[in-house]
N, C-alpha and C positions, 0 to 999 in steps of 0.2 A: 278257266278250270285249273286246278292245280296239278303241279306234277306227282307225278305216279310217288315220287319218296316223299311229295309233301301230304299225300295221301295216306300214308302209310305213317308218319309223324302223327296228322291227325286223328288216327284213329286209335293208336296209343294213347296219346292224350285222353280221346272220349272215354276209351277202356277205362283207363286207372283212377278218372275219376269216377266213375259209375261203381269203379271196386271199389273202391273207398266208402262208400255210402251203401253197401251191401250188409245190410245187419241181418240176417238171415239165410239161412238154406236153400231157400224159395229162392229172396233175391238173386243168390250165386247163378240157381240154377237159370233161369231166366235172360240171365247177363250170358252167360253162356252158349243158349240158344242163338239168343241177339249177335253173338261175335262170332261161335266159334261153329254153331249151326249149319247145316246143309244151304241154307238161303242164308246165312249169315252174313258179317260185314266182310272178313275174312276169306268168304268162300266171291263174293261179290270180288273182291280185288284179283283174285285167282285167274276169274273171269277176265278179267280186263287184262294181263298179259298176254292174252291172244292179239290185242292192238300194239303190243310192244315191236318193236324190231325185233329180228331171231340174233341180235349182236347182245339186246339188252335182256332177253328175256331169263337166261340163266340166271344172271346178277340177280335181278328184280324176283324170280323165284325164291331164290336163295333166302333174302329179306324174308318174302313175304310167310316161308316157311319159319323162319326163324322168332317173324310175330305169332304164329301160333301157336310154336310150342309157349315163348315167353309169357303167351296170354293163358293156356293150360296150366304152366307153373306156378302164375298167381292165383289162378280157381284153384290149386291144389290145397295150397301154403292158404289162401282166404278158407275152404272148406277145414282145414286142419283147424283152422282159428274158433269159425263157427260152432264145431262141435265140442 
């Protein structure tokens, strides 16, 4: 299984490609749901620092927040694009 930051690498990665390929509104929205969503990938990792040490779990918040806003920033900047 990978580690919690290589978890968090990958799913930037899956992000920015599936943004990349978003030619639409729809798509945006969609992608969205999929990452940034209540059952999201995003909300899935959130989850998983309750398995963390309470040494590591600030740090690893900290990240994990900071993939969310960067993933909102690109639906913003892609939805500016789109329209």
């Amino acid at each position: 299984m990978p580690s919690f930051l290589d978890q968090i690498e990958l799913l930037r990665s899956f992000f920015l490609n599936e943004l990349k390929e978003a030619i639409s509104v729809k798509d945006l929205e969609n992608l969205k749901i999929k990452y940034l969503g209540k059952k999201g990938s995003v909300q899935a990792l959130m989850q998983e620092l309750r398995a963390c040490s309470a040494e590591e779990r600030p740090r690893l918040g900290k990240l994990v927040n900071e993939l969310k806003e960067e993933f909102s920033s690109h639906c913003e900047h892609t939805l500016a694009r789109l329209q």
